[in-house]
N, CA and C atoms of all chains as a GROMACS GRO file, in nm:
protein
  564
    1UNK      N    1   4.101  -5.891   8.801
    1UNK     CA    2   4.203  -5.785   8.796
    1UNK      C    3   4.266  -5.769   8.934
    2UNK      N    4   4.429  -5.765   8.920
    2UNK     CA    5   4.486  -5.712   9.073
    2UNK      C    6   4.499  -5.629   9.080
    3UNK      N    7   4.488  -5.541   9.208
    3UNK     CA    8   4.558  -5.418   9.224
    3UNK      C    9   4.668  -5.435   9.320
    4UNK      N   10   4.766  -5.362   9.304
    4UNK     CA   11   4.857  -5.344   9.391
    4UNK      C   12   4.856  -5.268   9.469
    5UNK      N   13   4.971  -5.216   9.561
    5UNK     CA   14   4.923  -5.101   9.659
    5UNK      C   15   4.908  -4.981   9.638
    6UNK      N   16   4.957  -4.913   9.518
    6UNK     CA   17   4.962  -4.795   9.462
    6UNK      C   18   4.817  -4.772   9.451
    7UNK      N   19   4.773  -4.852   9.387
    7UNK     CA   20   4.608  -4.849   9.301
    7UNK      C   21   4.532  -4.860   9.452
    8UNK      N   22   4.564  -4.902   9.548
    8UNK     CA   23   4.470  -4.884   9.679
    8UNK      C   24   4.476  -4.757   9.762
    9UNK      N   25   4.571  -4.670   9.750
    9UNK     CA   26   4.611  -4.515   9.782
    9UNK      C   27   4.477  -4.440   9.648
   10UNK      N   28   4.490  -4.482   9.514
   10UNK     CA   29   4.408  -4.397   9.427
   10UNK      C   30   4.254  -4.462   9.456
   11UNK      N   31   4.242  -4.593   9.514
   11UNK     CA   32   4.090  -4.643   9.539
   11UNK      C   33   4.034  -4.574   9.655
   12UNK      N   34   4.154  -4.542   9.766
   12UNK     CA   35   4.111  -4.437   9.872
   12UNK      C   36   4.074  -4.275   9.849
   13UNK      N   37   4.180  -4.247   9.753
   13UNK     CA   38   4.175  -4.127   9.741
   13UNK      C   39   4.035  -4.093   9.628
   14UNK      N   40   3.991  -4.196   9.568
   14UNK     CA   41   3.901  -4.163   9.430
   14UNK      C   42   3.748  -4.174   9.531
   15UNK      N   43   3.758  -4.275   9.630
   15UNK     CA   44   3.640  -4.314   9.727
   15UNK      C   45   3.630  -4.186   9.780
   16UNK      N   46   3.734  -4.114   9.879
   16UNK     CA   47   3.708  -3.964   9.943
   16UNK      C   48   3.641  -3.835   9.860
   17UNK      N   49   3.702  -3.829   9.739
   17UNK     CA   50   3.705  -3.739   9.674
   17UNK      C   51   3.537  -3.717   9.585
   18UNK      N   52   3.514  -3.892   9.562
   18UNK     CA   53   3.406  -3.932   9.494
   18UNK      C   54   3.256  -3.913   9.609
   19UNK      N   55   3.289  -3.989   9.743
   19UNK     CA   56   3.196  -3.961   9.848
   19UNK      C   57   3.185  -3.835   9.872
   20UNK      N   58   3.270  -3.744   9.909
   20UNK     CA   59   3.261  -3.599   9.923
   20UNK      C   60   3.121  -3.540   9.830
   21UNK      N   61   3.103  -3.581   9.735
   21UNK     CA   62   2.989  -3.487   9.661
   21UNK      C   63   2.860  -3.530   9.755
   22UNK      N   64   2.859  -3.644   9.788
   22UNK     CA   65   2.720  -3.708   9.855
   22UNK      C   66   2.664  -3.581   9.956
   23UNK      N   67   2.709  -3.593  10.069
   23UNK     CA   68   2.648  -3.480  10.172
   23UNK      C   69   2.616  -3.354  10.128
   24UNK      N   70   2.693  -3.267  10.002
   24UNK     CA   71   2.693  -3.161   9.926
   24UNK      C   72   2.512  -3.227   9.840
   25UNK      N   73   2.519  -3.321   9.780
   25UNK     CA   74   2.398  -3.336   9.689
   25UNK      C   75   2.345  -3.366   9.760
   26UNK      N   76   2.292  -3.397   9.888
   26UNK     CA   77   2.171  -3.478   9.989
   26UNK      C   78   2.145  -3.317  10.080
   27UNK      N   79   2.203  -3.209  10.137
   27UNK     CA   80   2.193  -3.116  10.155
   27UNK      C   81   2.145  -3.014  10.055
   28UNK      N   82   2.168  -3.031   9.958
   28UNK     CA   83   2.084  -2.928   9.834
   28UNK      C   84   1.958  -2.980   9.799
   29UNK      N   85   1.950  -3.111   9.786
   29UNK     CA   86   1.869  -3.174   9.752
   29UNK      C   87   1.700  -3.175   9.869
   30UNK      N   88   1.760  -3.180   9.975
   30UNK     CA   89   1.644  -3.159  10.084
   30UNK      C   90   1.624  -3.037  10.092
   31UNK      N   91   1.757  -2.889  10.097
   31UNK     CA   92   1.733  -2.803  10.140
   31UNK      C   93   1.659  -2.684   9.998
   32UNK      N   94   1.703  -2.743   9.864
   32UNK     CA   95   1.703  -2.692   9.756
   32UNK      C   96   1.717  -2.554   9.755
   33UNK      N   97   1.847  -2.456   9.833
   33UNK     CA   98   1.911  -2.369   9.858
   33UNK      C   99   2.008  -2.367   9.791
   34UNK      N  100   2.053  -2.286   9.703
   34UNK     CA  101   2.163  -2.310   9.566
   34UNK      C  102   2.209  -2.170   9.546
   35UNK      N  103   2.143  -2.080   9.656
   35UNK     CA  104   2.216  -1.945   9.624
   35UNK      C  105   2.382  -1.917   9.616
   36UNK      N  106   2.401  -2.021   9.740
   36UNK     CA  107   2.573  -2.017   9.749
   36UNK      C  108   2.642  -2.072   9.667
   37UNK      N  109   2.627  -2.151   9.554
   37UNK     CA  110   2.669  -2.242   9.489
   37UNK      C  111   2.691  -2.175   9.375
   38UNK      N  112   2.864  -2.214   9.358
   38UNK     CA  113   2.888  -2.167   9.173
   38UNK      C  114   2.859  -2.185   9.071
   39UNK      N  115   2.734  -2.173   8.977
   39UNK     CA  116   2.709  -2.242   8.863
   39UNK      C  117   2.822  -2.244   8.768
   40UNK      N  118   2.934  -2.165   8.776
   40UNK     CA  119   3.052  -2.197   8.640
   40UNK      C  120   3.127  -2.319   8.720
   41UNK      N  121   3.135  -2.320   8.854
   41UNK     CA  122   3.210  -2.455   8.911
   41UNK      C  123   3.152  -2.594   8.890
   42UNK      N  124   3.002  -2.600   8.870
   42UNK     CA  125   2.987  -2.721   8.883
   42UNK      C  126   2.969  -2.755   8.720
   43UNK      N  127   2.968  -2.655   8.612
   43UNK     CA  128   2.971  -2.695   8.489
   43UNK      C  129   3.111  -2.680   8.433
   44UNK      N  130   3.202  -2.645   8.498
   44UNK     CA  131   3.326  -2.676   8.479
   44UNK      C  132   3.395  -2.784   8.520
   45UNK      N  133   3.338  -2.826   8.634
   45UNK     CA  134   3.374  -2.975   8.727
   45UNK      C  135   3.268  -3.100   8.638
   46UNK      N  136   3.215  -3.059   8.580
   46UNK     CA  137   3.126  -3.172   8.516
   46UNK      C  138   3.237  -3.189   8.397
   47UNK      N  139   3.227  -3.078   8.324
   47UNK     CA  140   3.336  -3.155   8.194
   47UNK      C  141   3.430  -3.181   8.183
   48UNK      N  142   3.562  -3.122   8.370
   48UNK     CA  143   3.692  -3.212   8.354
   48UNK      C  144   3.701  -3.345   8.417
   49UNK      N  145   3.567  -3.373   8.501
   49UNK     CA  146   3.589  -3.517   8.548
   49UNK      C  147   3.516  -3.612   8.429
   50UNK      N  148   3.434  -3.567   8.327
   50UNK     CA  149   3.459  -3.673   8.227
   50UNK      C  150   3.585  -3.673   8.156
   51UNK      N  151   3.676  -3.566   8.095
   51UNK     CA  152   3.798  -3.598   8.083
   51UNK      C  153   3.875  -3.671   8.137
   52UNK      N  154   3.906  -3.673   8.329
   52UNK     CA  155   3.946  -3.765   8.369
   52UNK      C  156   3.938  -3.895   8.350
   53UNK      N  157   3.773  -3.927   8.351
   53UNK     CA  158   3.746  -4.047   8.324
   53UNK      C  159   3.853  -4.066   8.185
   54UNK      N  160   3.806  -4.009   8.079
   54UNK     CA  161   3.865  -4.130   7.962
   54UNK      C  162   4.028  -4.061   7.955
   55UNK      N  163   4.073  -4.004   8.050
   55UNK     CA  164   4.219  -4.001   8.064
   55UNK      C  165   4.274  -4.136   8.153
   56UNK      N  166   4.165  -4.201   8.237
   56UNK     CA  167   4.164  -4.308   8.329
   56UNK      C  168   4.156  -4.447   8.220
   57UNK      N  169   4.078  -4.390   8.138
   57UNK     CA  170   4.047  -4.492   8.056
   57UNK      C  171   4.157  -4.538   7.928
   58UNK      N  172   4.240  -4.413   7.908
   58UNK     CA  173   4.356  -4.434   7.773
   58UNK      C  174   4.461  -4.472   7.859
   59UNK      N  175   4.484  -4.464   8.001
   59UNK     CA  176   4.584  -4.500   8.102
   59UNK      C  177   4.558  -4.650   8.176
   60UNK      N  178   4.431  -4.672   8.159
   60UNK     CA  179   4.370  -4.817   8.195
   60UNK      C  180   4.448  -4.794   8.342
   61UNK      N  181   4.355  -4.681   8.405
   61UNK     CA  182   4.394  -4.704   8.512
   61UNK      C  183   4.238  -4.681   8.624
   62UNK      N  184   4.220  -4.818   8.691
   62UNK     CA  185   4.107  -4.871   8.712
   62UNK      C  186   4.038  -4.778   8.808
   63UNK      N  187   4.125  -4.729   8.924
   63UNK     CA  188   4.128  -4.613   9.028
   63UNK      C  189   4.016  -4.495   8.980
   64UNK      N  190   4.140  -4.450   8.859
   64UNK     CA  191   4.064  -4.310   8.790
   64UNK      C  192   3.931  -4.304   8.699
   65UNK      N  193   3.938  -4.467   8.653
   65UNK     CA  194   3.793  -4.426   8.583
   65UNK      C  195   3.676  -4.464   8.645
   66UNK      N  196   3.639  -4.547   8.751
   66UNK     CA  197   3.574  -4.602   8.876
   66UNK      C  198   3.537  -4.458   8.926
   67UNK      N  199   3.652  -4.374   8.982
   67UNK     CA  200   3.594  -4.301   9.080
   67UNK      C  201   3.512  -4.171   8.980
   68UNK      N  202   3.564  -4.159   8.885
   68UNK     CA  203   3.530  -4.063   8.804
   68UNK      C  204   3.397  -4.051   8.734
   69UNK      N  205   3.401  -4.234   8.704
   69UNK     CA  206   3.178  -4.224   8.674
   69UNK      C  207   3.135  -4.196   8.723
   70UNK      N  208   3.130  -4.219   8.901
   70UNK     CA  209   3.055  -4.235   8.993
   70UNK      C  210   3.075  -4.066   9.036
   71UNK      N  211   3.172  -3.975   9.012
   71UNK     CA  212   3.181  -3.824   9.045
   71UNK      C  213   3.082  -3.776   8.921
   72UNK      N  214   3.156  -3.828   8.795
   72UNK     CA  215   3.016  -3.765   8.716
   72UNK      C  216   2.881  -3.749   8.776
   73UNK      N  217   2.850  -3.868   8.752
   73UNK     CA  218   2.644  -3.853   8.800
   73UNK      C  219   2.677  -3.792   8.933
   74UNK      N  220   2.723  -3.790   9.076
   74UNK     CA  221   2.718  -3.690   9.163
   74UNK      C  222   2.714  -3.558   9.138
   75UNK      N  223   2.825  -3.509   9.054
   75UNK     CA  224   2.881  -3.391   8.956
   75UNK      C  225   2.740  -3.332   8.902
   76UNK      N  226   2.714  -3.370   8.818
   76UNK     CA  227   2.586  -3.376   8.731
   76UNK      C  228   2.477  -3.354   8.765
   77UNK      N  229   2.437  -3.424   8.853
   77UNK     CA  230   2.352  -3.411   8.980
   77UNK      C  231   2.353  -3.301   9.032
   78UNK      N  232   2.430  -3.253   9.051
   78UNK     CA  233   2.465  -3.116   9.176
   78UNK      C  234   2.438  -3.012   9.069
   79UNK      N  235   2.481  -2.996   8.925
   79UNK     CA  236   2.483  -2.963   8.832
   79UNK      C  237   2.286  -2.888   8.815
   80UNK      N  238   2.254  -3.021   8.753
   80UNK     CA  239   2.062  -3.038   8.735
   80UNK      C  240   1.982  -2.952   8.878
   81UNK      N  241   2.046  -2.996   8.988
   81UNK     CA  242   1.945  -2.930   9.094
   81UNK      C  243   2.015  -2.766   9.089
   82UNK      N  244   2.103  -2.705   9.080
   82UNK     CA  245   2.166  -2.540   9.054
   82UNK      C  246   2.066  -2.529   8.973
   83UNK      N  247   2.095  -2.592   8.855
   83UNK     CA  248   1.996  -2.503   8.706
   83UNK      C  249   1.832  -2.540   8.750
   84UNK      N  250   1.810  -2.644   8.828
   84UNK     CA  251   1.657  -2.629   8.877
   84UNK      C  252   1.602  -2.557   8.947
   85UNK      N  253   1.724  -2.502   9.088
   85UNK     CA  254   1.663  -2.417   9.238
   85UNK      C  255   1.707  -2.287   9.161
   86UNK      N  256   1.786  -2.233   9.049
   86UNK     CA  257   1.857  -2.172   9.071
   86UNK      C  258   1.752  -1.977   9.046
   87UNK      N  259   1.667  -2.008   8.959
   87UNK     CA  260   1.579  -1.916   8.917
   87UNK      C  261   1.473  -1.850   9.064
   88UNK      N  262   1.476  -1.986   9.118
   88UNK     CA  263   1.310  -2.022   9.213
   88UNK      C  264   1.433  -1.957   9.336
   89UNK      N  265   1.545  -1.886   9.349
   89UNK     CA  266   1.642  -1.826   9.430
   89UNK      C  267   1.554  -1.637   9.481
   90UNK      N  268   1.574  -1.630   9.617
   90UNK     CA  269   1.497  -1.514   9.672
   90UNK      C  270   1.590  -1.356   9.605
   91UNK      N  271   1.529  -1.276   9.518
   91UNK     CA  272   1.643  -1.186   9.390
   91UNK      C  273   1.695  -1.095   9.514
   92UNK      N  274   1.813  -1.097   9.518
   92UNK     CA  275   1.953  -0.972   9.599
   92UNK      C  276   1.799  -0.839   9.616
   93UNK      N  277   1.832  -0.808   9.729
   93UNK     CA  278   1.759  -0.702   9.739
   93UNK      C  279   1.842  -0.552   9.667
   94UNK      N  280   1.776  -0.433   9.632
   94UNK     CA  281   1.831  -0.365   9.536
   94UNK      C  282   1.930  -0.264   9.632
   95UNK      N  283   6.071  -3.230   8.060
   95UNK     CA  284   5.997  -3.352   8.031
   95UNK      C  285   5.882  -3.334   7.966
   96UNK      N  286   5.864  -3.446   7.873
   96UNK     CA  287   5.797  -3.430   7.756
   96UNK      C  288   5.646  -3.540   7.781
   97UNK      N  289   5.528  -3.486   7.752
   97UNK     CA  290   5.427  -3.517   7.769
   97UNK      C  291   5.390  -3.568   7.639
   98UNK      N  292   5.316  -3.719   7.642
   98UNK     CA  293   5.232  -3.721   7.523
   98UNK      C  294   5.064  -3.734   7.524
   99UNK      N  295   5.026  -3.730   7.430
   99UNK     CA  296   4.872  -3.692   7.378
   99UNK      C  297   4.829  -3.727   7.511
  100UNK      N  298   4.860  -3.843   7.578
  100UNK     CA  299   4.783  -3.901   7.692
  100UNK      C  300   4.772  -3.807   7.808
  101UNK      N  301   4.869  -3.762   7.822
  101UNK     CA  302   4.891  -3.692   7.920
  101UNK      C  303   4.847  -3.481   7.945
  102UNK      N  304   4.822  -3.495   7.801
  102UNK     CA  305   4.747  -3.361   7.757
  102UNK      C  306   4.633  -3.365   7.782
  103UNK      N  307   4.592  -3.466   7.769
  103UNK     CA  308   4.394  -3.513   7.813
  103UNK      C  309   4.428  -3.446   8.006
  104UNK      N  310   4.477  -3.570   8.028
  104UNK     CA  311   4.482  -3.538   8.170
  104UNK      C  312   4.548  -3.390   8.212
  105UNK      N  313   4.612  -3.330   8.133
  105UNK     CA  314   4.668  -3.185   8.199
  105UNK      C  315   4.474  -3.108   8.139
  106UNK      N  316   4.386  -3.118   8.060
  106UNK     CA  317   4.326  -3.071   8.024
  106UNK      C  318   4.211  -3.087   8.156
  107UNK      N  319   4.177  -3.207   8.172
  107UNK     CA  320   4.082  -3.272   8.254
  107UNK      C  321   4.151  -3.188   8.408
  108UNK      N  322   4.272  -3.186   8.440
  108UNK     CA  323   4.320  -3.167   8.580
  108UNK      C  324   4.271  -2.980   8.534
  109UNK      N  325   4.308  -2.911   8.432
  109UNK     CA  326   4.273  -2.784   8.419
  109UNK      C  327   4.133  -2.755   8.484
  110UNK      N  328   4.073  -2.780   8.418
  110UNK     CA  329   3.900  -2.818   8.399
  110UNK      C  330   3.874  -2.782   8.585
  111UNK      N  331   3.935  -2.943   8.636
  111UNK     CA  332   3.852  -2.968   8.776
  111UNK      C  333   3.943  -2.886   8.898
  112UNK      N  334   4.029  -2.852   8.864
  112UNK     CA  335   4.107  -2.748   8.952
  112UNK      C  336   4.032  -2.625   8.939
  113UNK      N  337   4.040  -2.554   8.802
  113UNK     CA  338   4.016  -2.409   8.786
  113UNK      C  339   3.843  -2.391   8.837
  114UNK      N  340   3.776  -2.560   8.815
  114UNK     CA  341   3.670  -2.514   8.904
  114UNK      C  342   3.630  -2.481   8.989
  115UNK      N  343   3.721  -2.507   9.125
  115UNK     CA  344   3.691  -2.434   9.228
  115UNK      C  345   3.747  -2.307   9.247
  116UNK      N  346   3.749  -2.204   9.133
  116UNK     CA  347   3.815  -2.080   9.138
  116UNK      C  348   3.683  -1.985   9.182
  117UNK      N  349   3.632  -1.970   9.065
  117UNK     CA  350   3.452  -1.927   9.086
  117UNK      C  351   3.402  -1.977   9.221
  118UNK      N  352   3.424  -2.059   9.271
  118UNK     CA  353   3.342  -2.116   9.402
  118UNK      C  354   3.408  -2.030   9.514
  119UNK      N  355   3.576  -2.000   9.524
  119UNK     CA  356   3.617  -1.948   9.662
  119UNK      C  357   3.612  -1.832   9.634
  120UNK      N  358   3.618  -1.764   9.461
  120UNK     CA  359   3.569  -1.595   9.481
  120UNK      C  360   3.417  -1.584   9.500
  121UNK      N  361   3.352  -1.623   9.504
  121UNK     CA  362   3.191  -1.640   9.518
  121UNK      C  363   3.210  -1.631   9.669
  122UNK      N  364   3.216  -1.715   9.778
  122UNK     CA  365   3.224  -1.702   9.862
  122UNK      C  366   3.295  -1.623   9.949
  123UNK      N  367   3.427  -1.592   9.892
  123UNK     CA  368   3.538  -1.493   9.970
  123UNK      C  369   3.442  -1.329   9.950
  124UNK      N  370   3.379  -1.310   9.852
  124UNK     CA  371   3.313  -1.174   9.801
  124UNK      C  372   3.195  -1.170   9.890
  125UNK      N  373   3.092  -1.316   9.908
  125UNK     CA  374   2.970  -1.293   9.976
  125UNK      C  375   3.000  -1.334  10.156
  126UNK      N  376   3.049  -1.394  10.145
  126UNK     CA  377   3.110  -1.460  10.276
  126UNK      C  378   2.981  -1.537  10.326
  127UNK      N  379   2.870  -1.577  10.227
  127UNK     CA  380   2.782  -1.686  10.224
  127UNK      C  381   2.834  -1.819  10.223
  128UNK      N  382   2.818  -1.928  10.298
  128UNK     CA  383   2.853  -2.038  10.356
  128UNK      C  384   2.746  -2.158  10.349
  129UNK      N  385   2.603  -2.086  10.362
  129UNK     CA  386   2.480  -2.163  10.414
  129UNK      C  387   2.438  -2.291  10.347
  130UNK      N  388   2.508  -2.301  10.211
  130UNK     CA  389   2.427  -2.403  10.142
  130UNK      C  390   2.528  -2.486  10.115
  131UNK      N  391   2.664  -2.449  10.162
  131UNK     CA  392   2.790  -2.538  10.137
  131UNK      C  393   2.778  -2.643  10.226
  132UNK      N  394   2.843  -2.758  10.183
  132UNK     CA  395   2.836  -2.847  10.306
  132UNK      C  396   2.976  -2.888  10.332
  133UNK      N  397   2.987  -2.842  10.483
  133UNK     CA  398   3.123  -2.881  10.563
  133UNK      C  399   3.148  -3.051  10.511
  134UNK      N  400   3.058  -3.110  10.494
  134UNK     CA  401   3.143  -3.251  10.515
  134UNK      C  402   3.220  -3.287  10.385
  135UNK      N  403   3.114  -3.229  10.289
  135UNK     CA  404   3.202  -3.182  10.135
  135UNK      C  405   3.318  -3.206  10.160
  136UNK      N  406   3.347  -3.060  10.168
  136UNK     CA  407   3.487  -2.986  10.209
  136UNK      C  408   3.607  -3.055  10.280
  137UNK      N  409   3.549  -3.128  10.378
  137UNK     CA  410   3.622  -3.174  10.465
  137UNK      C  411   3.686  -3.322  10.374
  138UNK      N  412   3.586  -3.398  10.348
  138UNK     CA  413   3.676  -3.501  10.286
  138UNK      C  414   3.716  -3.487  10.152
  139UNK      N  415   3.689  -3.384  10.089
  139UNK     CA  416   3.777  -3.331   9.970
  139UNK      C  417   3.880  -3.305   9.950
  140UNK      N  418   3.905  -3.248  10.102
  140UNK     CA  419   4.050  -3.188  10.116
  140UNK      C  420   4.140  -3.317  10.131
  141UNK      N  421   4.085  -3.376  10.218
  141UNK     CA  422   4.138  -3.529  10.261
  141UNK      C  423   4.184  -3.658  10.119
  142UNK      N  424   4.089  -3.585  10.035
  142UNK     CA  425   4.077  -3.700   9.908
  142UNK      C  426   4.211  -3.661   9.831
  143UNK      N  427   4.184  -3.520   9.799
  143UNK     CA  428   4.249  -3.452   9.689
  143UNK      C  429   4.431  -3.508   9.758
  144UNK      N  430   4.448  -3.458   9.862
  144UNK     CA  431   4.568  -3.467   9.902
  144UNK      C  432   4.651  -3.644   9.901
  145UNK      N  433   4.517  -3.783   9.892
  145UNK     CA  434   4.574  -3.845   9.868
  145UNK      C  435   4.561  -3.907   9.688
  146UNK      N  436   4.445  -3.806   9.637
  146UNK     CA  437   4.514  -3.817   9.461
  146UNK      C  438   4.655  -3.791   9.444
  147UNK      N  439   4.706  -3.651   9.530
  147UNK     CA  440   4.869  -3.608   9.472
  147UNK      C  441   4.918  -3.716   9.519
  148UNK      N  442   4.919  -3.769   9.655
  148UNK     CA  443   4.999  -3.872   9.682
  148UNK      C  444   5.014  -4.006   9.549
  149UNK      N  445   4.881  -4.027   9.513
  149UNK     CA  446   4.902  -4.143   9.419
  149UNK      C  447   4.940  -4.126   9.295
  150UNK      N  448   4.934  -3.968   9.248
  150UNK     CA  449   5.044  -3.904   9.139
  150UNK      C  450   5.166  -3.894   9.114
  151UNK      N  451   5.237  -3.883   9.273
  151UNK     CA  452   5.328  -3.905   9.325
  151UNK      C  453   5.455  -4.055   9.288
  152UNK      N  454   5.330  -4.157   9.333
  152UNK     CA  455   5.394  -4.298   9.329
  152UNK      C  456   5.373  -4.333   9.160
  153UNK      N  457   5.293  -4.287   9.109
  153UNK     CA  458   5.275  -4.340   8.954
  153UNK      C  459   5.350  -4.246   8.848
  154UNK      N  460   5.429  -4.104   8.911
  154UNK     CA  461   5.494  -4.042   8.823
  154UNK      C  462   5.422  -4.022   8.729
  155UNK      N  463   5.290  -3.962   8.742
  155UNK     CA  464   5.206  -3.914   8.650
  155UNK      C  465   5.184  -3.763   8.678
  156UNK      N  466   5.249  -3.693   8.596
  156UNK     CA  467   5.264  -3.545   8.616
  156UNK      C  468   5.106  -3.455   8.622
  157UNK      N  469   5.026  -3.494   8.552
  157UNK     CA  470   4.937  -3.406   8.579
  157UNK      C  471   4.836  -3.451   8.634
  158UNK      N  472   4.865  -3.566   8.694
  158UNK     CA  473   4.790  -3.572   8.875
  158UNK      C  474   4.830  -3.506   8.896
  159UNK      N  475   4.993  -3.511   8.957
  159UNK     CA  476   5.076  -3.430   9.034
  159UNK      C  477   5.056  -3.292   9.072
  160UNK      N  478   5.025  -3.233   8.954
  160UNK     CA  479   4.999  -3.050   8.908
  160UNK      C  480   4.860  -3.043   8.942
  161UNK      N  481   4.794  -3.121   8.900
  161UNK     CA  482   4.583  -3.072   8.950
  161UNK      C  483   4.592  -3.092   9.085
  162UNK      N  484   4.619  -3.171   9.149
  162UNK     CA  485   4.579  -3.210   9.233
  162UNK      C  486   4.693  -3.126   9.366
  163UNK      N  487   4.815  -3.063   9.352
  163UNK     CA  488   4.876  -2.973   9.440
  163UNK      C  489   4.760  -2.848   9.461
  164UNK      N  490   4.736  -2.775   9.300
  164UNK     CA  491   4.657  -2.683   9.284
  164UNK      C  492   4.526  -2.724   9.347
  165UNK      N  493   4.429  -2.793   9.325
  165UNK     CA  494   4.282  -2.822   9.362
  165UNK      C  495   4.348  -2.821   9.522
  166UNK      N  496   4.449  -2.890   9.593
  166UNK     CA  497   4.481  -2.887   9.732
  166UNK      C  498   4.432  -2.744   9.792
  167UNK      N  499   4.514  -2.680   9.740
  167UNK     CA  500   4.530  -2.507   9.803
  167UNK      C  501   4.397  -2.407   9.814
  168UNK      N  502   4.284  -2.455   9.670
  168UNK     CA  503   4.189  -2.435   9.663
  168UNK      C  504   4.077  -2.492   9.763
  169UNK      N  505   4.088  -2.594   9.761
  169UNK     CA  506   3.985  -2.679   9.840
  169UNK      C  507   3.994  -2.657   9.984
  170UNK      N  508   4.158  -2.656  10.048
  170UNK     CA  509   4.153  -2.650  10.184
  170UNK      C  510   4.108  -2.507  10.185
  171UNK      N  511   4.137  -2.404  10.042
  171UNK     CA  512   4.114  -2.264  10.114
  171UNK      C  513   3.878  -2.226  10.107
  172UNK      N  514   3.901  -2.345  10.050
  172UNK     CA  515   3.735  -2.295  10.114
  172UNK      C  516   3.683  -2.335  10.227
  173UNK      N  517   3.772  -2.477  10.261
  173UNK     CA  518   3.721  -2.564  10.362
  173UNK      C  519   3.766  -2.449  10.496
  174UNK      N  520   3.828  -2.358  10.485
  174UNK     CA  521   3.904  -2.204  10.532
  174UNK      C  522   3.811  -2.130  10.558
  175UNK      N  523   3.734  -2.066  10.442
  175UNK     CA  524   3.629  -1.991  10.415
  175UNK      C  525   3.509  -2.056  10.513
  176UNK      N  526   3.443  -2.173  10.456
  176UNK     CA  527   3.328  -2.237  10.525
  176UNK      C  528   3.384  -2.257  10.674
  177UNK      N  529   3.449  -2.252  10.751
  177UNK     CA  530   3.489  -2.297  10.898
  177UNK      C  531   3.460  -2.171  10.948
  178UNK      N  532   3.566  -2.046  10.889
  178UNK     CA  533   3.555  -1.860  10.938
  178UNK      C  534   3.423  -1.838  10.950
  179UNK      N  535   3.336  -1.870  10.838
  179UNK     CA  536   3.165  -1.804  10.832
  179UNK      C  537   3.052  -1.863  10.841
  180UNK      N  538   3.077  -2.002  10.912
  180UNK     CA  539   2.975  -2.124  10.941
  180UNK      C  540   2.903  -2.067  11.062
  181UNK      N  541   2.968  -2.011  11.160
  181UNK     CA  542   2.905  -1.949  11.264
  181UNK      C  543   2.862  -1.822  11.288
  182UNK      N  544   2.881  -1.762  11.158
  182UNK     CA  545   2.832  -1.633  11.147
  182UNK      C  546   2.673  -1.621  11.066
  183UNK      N  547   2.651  -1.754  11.011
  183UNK     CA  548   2.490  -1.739  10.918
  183UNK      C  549   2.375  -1.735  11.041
  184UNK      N  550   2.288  -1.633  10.939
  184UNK     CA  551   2.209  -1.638  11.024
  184UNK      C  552   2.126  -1.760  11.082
  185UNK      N  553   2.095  -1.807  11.195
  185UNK     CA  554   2.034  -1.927  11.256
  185UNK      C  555   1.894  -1.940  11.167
  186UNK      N  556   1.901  -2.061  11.137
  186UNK     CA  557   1.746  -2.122  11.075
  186UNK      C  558   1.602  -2.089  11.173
  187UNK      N  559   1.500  -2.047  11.139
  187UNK     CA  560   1.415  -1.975  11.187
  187UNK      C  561   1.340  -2.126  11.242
  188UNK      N  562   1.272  -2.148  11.393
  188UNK     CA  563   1.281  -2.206  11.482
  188UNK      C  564   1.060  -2.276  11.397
   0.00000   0.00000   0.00000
């Protein structure tokens, strides 16, 4: 498959956007601190980047569905450790 | 201009991953908690997102175009939030 240059602006932009979750999940993940974290954001960000994906996928456009698996399981990820730390969280004092 | 089915996925999917970071900057704008966010997140998110619009841009695909202006304004405004109150958490106990 070629890409042209357009598709190397969306391979950059899908790489930034896609890497970005890493330091976010490797920081929760060691620190398992999830008080600050939105649980409606990351279960809302889980089910429009699988949309993306198969919007990437009815557009056969290689950029969007590449970066979009690989945001899922990050996504998802970030997702599983909230609903895991999220109980074991120190309760608001009254 | 007239959108078809294809492009409803993607206005749905761009809904989805935009409106998710809504909950995340009122969460934080209300607690002005920062601690578990991670700057580097933020930082190349903002960087990413801005070159999705760009590649929405060149492909005349409208609802890149629209998620990805919106997720802009959002994202830089936490990457906003986390910069103002990064130096205000309390220091990790020694």
């Amino acid at each position: 498959m070629e890409l042209n240059w357009v598709e190397y602006i969306g391979l950059a932009a899908g790489t930034l956007t896609t890497a970005a979750y890493l330091p976010q999940v490797y920081k929760t993940w060691r620190t398992k601190a999830v008080g600050d974290i939105s649980l409606v954001m990351y279960t809302a960000m889980t089910a429009g980047v699988f949309l993306w994906m198969v919007y990437g996928i009815l557009l056969k456009a290689p950029a969007v569905i590449a970066a979009n698996a690989v945001s899922l399981a990050l996504v998802g990820g970030m997702l599983r450790l909230k609903l895991k730390y999220h109980n074991a969280q120190t309760p608001p004092k009254p």
